[in-house]
C-alpha positions in Angstrom: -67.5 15.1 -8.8 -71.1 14.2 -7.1 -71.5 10.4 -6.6 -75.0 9.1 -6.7 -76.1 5.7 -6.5 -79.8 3.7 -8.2 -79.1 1.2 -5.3 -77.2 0.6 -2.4 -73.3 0.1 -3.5 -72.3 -3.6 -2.6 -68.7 -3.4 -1.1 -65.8 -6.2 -1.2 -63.1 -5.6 1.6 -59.4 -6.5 0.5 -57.0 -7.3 3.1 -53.2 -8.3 2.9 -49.8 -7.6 3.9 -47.7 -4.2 3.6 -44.6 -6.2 2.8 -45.9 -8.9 0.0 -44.2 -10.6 -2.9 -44.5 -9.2 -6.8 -46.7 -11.7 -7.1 -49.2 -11.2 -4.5 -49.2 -8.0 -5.2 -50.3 -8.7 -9.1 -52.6 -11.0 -7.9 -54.2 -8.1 -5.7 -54.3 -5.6 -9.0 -56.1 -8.1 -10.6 -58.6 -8.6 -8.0 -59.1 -4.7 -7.8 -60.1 -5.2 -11.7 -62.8 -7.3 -11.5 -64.0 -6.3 -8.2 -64.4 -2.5 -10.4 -65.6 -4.3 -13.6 -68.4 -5.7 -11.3 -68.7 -2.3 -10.4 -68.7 -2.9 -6.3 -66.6 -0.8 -4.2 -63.7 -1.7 -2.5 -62.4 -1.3 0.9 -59.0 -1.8 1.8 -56.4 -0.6 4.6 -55.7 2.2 2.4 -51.5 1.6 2.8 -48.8 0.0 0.7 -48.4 -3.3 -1.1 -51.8 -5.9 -1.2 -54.2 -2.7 -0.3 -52.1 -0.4 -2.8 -52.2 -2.9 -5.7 -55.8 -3.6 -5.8 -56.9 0.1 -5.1 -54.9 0.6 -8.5 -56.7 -2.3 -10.3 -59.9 -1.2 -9.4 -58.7 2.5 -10.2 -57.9 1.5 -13.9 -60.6 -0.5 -14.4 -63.0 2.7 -13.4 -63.7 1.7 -9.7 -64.2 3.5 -6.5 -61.9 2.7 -3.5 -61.9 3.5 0.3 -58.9 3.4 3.1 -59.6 3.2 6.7 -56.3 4.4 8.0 -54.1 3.6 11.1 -53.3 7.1 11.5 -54.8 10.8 11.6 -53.3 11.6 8.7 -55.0 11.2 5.0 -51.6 11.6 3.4 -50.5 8.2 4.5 -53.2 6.6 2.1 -51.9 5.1 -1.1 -52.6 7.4 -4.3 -55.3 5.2 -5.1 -57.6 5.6 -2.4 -60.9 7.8 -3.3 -61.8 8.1 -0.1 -59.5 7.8 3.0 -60.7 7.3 6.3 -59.0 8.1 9.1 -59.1 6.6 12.6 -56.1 7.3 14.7 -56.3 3.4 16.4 -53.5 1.8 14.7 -54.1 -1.9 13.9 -57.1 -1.7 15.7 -58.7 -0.1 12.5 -58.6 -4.0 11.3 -61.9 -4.4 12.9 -63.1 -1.2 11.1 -62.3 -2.4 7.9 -63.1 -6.0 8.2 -67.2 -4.6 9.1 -67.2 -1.9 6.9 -67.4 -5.5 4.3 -70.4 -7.2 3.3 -67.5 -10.0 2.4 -63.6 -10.1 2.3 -61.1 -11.4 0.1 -57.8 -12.1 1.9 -53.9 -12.6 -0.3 -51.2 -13.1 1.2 -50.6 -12.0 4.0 -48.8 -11.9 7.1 -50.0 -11.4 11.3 -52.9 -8.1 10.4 -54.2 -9.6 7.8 -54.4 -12.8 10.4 -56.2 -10.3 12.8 -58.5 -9.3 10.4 -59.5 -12.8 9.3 -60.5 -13.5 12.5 -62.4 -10.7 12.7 -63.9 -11.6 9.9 -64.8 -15.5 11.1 -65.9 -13.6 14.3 -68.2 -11.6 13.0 -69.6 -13.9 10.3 -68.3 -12.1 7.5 -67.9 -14.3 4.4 -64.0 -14.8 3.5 -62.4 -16.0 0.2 -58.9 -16.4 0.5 -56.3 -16.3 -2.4 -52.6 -17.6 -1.6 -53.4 -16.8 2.5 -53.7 -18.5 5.4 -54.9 -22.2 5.2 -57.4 -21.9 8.0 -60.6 -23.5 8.6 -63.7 -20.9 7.2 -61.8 -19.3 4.7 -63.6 -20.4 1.0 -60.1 -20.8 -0.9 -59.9 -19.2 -4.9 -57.2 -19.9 -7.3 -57.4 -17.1 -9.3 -58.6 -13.5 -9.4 -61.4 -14.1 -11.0 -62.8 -16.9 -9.1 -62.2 -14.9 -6.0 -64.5 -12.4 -6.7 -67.1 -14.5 -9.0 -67.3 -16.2 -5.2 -67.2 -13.4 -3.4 -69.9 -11.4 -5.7 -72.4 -14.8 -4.7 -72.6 -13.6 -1.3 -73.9 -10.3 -2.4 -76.6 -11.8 -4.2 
């Protein structure tokens, strides 16, 4: 498979917790889904639970996911990553992930994805947050869709 691209692909970074609820973890397939269906590509931490939910949303829906790893190992990567990155820094790849996004959307969620929101607020990378922390700069979304309708206006 040869991936060629008209334009520059626009990417939405997905961040969340290893250890989240069934519900968060629907929540992130169904962002995965639309962030697909909008056909941008989405970058996640490549592991278990939110990053492994919406990597298989956007998988279903036709999409093209990455994983920047903790580790030097590709196998760690959830089954739905297209394209793992590894790094070999441990949570310090939160910082790689977070500016590898032209904007974030954050569910759930527990102390990394904290890191990486800060990052994010740092750096001046737009964040939309979906059932995650209640802190000043995050744009807040109820639903799926109106996280990444708000997230695709910054890509505009």
């Amino acid at each position: 498979m040869c991936l060629t691209f008209d334009k520059k692909p626009r990417r939405i970074g997905v961040i969340g917790g290893e250890d989240s609820s069934l519900e968060i973890q629907s929540l992130a397939k169904d962002v995965g889904k639309e962030i697909a269906k909008r056909g941008f590509i989405l970058i996640s931490g490549g592991l278990k639970g939110v990053m492994e939910s919406a990597c298989s949303g956007a998988k279903e829906a036709g999409g093209i996911t990455i994983g920047i790893l903790p580790d030097k190992n590709t196998s760690s990567a959830n089954p739905f990553v297209d394209i793992p990155i590894v790094t070999g820094i441990g949570y310090a790849r939160n910082m790689i992930v977070v500016l590898s996004s032209e904007v974030i959307i954050a569910i759930g969620g527990r102390h990394g994805t904290l890191s990486e929101i800060a990052y994010g607020l740092t750096f001046k990378i737009p964040i939309i947050g979906l059932s995650t922390w209640d802190i000043e700069g995050i744009i807040p979304a109820k639903t799926p869709e109106e996280a990444v309708s708000q997230a695709a206006s910054f890509l505009k």
